[in-house]
DRENMAR-317856 format. One record per residue (C-alpha): z, x, y; residue in three letters. Coordinates in steps of 0.5 Angstrom, whole numbers, padded with zeros to 4 digits, always signed. Example, Ala and Ser with C-alpha at 12.3 -4.5 7.8 and 13.67 -1.06 7.14 Angstrom:
residues 2
+0016+0025-0009ALA+0014+0027-0002SER
***
This chain:
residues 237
-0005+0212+0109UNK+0002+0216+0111UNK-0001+0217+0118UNK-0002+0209+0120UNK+0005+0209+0118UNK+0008+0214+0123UNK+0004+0211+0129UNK+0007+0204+0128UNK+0014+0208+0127UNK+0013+0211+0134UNK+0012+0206+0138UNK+0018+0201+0135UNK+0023+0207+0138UNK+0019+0208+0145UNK+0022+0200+0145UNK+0028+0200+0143UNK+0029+0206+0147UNK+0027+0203+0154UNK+0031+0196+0152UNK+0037+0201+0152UNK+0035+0204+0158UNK+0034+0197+0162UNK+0042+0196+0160UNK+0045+0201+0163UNK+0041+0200+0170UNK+0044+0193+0170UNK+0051+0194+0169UNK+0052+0201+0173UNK+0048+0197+0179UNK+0052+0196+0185UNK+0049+0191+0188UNK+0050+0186+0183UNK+0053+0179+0183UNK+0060+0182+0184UNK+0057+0181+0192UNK+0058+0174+0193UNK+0064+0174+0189UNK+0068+0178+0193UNK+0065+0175+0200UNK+0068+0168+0197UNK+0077+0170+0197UNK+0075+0172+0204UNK+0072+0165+0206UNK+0078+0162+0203UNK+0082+0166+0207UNK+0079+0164+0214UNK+0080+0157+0212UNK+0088+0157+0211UNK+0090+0159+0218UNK+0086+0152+0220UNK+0093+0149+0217UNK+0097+0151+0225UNK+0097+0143+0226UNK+0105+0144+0224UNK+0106+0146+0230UNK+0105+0139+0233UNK+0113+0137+0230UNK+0115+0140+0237UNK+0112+0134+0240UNK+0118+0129+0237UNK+0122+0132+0244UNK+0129+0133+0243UNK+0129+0129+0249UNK+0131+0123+0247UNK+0138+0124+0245UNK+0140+0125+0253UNK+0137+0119+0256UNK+0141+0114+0250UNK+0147+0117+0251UNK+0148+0118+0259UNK+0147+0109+0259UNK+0151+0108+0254UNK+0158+0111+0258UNK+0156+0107+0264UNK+0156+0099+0261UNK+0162+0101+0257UNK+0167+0103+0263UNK+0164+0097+0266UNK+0166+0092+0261UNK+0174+0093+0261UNK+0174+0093+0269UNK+0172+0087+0268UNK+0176+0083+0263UNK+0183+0087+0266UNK+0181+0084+0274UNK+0180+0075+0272UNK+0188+0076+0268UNK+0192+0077+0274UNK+0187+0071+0277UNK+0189+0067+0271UNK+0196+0068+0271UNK+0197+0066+0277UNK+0193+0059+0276UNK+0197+0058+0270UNK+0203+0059+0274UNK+0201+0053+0279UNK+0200+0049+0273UNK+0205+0051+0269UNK+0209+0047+0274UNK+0211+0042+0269UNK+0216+0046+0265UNK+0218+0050+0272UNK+0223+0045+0275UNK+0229+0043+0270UNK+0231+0037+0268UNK+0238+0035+0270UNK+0240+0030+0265UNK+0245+0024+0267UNK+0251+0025+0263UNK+0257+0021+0263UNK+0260+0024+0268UNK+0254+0022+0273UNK+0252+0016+0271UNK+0255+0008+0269UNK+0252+0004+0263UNK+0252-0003+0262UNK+0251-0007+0255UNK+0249-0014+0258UNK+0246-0020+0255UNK+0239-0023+0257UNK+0236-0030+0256UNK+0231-0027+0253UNK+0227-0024+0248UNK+0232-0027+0244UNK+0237-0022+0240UNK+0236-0018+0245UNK+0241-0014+0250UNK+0240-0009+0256UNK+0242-0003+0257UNK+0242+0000+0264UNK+0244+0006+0266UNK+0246+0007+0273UNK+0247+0015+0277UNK+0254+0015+0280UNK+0253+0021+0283UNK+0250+0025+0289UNK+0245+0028+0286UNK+0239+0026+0282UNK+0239+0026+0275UNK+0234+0024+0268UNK+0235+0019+0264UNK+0231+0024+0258UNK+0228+0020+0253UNK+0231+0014+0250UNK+0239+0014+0248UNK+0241+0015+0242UNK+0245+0008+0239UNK+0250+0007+0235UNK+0255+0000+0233UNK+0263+0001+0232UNK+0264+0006+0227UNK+0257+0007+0224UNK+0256+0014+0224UNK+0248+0015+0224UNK+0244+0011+0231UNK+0239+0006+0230UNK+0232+0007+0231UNK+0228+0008+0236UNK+0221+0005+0238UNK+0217+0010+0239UNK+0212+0005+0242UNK+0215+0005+0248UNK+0215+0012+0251UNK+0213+0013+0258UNK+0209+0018+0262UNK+0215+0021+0265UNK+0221+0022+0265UNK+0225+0017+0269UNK+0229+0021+0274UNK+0235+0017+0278UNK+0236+0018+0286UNK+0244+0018+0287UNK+0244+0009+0286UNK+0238+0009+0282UNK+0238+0005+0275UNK+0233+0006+0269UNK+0234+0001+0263UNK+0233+0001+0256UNK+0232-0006+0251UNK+0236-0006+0245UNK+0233-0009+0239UNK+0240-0013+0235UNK+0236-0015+0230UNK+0230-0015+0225UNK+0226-0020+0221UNK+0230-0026+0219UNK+0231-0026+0211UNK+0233-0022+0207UNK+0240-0017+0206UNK+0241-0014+0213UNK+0247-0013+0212UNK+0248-0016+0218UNK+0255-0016+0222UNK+0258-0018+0229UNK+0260-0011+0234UNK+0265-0010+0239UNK+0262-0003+0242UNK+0256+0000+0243UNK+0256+0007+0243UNK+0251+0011+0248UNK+0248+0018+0247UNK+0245+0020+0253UNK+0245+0027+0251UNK+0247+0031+0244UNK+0253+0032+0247UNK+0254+0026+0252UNK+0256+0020+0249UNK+0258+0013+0252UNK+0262+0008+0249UNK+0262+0000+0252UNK+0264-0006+0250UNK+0259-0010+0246UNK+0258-0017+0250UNK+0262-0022+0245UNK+0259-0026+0239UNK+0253-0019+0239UNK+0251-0019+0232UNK+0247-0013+0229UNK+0244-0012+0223UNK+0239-0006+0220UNK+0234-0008+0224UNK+0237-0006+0230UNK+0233-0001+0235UNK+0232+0002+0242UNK+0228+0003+0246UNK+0226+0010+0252UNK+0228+0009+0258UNK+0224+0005+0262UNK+0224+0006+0271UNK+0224-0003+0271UNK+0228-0008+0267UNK+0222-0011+0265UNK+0218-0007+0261UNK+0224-0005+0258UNK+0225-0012+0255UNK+0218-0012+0253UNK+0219-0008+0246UNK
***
């Protein structure tokens, strides 16, 4: 029986030592799976130098600035040039229009003129007012006369309507007339009163003084007209 048991025991050591054995081979083996894992970096590396694509941002030339820039000065120049050569050209142009203004007035004053204060038949309460050049040379009879009666300090009104186109120049003879309104609506306190001067404005600092035809009878109503060239379109107002 002793015998049996120690022939089982050996074979039990046998396996255990070549189990042993079989591991170390395989840890000490070179040839191994580390093969392949080192073979992978080396994959890894050749793929990264695929990324030289960067060297397409060259591509955005820097040429473009120089063409941008070098049209840009030349519509710039040309747009002062322009606008400096028509201005002469419009000064002169406004200097031939601006002809109104160019010739000055010379306006009849008291020592070139005579004025007259006259009765009409009609329009009723009316008188006119002529204005004649006693000079010899040409005078204008500017706007409408500034009118005032005896003693009154502040002139009449004057009928705005009845301004003309242009002012009335007079010739050495020549007359322009100016219808005097001597009276308003009937009715009502006017203070009305009969007169015996008429004083004529011709200009801010030349006045006329002239007898009022007799019995002449103003009232607040009173107003002037402009100067007119005709007697009769004086007389319409």
């Amino acid at each position: 029986m002793r015998l049996s048991v120690r022939t089982l025991a050996l074979p039990a050591a046998a396996l255990a030592a070549a189990l042993s054995l079989t591991a170390c081979q395989s840890s000490s083996d070179p040839d191994a799976a580390p093969a392949p894992t080192s073979a992978s970096p080396r994959q890894t590396t050749a793929a990264t130098p695929t990324t030289p694509t960067t060297p397409a941002t060259p591509t955005t030339t820097a040429p473009d600035p120089a063409p941008t820039t070098a049209p840009a000065t030349t519509p710039a120049t040309k747009p002062p040039k322009k606008t400096t050569a028509p201005t002469p050209a419009d000064t002169s142009s406004n200097g031939g229009n601006g002809d109104d203004p160019a010739p000055a007035l010379t306006p009849c004053t008291a020592k070139n003129v005579k004025v007259v204060a006259s009765k009409v038949s009609r329009p009723i309460n009316h008188l006119a007012l002529t204005v004649t050049n006693v000079g010899n040379r040409p005078c204008d009879a500017v706007g409408a006369p500034l009118v005032g009666f005896d003693q009154s300090q502040a002139p009449i009104r004057i009928v705005e309507e009845s301004k003309p186109q242009a002012v009335v120049t007079l010739t050495p003879g020549e007359s322009a007339y100016a219808s005097l309104i001597l009276t308003g609506e009937p009715g009502g306190d006017t203070h009305g009163m009969t007169v015996r001067t008429v004083k004529v404005n011709l200009t801010t600092d030349s006045m006329v003084t002239v007898p009022a035809p007799t019995g002449t009878y103003v009232d607040d109503g009173a107003a002037v007209s402009y100067w007119q060239r005709e007697l009769a379109d004086a007389l319409q107002y």
